[in-house]
N, C-alpha and C positions, 0 to 999 in steps of 0.2 A: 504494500500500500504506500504511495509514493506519499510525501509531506515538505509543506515548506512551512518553515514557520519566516514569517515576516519580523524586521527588526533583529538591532543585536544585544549581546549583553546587558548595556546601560539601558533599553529600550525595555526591555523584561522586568530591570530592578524599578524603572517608571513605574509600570502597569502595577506592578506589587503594589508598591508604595501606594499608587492611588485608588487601590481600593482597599485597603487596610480599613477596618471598623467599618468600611460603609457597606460591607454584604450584611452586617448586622443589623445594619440600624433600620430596619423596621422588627427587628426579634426571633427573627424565624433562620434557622438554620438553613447556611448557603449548602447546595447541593451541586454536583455535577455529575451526571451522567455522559460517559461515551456514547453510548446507544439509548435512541428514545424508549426502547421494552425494561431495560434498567430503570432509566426516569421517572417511567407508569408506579413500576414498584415500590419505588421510592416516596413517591405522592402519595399512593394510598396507606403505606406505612407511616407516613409523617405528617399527614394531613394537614390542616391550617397549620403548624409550628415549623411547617421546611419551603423554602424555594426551592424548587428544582430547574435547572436547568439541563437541556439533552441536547449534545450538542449533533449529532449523528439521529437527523428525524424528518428528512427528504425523501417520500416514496419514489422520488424520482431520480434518485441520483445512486450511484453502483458507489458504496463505502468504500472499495479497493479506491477509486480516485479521488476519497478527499484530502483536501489542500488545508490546511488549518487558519486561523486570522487573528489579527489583532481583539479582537471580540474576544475568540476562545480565550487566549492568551489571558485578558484580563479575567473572565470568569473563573478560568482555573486558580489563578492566583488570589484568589478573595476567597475561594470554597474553602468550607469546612470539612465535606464528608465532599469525598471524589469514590464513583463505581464506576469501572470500566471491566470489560472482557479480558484482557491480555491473550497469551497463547499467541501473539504475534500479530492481533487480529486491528489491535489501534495502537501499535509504537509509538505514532506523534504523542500520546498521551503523556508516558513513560516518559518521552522526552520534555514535554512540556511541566512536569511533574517536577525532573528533577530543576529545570530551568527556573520556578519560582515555588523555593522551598517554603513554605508555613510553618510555624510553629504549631504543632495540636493537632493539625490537620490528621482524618482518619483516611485511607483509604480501601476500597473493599475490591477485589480483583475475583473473580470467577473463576478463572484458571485453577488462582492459588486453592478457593472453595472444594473444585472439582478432581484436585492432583492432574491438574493440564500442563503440557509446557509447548513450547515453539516445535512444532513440526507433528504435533497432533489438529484434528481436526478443529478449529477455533470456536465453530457453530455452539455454542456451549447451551445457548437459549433455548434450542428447541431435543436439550436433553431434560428430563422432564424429573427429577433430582436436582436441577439447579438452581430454580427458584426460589423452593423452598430453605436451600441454603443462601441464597442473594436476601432474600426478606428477613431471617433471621440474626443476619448481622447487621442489615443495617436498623433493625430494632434494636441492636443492644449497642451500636455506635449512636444511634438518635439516643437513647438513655442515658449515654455517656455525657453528649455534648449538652444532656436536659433533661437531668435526672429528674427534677420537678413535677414532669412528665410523661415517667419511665413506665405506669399503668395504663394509659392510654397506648403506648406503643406497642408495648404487649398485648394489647388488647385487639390493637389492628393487625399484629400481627396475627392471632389467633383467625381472627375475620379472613384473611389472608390465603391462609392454610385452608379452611375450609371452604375457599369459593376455588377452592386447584379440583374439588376432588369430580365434578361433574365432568371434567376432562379428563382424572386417571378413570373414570368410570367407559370414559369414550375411548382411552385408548383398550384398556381390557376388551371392550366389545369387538373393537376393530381384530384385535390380538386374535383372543379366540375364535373370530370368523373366518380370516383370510392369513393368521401366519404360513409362514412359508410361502407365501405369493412370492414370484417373481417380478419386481419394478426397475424402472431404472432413470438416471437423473441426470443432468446435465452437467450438475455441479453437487457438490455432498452439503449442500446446506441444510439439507432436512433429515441427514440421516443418521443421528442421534437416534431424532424421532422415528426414522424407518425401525431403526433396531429396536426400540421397545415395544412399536408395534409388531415385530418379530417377521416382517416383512423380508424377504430375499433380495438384496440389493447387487446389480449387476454392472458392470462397464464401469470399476472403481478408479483403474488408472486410468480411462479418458476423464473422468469427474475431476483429481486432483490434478490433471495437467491446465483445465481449466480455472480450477481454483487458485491455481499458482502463477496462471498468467503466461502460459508455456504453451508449446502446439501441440494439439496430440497428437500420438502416432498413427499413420495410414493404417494400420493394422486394428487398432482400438478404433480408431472412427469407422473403419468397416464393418468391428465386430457389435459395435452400438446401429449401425444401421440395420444392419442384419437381422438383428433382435426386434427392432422397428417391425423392418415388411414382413417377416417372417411370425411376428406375433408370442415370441418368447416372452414378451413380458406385459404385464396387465395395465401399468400404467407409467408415465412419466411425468417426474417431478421436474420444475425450471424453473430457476431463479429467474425472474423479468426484471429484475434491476442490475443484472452483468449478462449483457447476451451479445457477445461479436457475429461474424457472420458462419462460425460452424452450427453455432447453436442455434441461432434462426435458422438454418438446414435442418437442422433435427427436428425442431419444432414444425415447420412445415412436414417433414416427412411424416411425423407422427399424427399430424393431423388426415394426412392423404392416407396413411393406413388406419387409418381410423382407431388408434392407440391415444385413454385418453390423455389428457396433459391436466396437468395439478401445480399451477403455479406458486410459488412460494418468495417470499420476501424477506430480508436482512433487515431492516425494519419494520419498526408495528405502523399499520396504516394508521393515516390521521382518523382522529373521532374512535377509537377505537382501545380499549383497555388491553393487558396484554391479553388476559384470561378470553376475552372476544377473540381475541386474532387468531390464539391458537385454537379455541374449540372451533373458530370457522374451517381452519384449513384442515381438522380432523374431520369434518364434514366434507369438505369439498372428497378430500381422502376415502373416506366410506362409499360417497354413490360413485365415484370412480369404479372403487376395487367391484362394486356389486354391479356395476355395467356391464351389457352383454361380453364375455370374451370370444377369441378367435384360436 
């Protein structure tokens, strides 16, 4: 994921400097989120006592190409509590992080959450285990920075936990209907979640060559086509926010063989909680899998 951060050294210690006490001063704990599904979480855990900010929350823009700004810059350096992904998935952070140090500042990394590191699969979001650990810390870092308030956070934490479970309810169903289906994806963004729904996931090294920004091999794009016209597999998954020109080929193709397609996103769409976005795309997931096959 390429990055530039704007401004040098003395330009960073500005930014600090000038927001120092003023992410405070209406009371409520600064936030920042890498990713807007992080942020969601963080909101409903912290309710009126947090701002959040997300700084990765464009349906339309592919996260591999974000550039960072003078904006982030200052937000980061005034937050209190910073969650991001790691696993290699937002470096500019890391960078950004060490660039305007804070005193107290907490940080919550998923990665770290989940025992992830650089050269695993980053998707950490739609492993269905990590929210419940993203929510949990950042209740007991909100308690930290406002203890005042530490039963209330608790409390939405608990709220929290129990609005996951109509979706581990959906993934079980999904599970026990169609594990071991055969799918397969353009990119591994969703295949956390494939594996808990115990789904058969095919064409892994065409998915990480795209994921990494590399060509695939003739041999992998034939054996993903293949799988296509041939009807090996019952549905594909595609990120619509990174799609160069093989992957609009696939998708075209899978549409001409009539394979269906289950679009998937690296952000939560606007207007939309995280708990919505995933249970939609486990719907979209179901009438797939239950649609005619070939």
């Amino acid at each position: 994921m390429p990055m530039k951060v704007w401004g040098i050294a003395a330009a960073l210690i500005y930014t600090a400097a000038a927001v120092t006490g003023a992410s405070a001063a209406d009371g409520k704990i600064a936030v920042i989120a890498a990713e807007n599904f992080y942020g969601d979480v963080a909101q409903q855990i912290g309710g009126d006592f947090v701002a959040v900010t997300s700084v990765l929350s464009n349906p339309d823009q592919d996260p591999h190409l974000f550039e960072t700004s003078p904006s982030v810059i200052r937000e980061i350096a005034g937050a209190q509590i910073v969650v991001y992904n790691g696993a290699n998935y937002d470096p500019w952070l890391e960078k950004l992080l060490a660039a305007t140090p804070k005193s107290g500042r907490l940080v919550i990394t998923a990665a770290e959450l989940m025992h992830k590191s650089a050269g695993d699969n980053p998707h950490l979001w739609y492993e269905p285990a990590t929210m419940p650990k993203i929510a949990a810390a950042l209740a007991a870092d909100f308690s930290k920075a406002d203890a005042a308030h530490a039963d209330i956070y608790a409390a939405r934490l608990r709220t929290f936990l129990a609005s996951l479970e109509p979706i581990n309810r959906k993934i079980a169903a999904i599970r026990a209907k169609f594990g071991g289906v055969p799918v397969t994806a353009t990119e591994p963004v969703f295949d956390y979640m494939a594996a808990a729904l115990d789904l058969k996931m095919r064409n892994q090294r065409f998915q990480l060559a795209v994921m990494n920004q590399a060509e695939p091999s003739a041999s992998d794009l034939a054996a993903f086509e293949h799988d296509l016209v041939g009807h090996a597999v019952r549905l594909m998954f595609y990120n619509k926010q990174a799609s160069g020109a093989i992957v609009q080929r696939l998708v075209e193709l899978a549409r001409a063989a009539k394979v269906p397609i289950v679009a998937v996103t690296e952000t939560c769409p606007p207007g939309l909680s995280y708990q919505n976005w995933i249970s939609g795309e486990l719907d979209r997931t179901a009438a797939a899998l239950a649609g005619p096959s070939s």
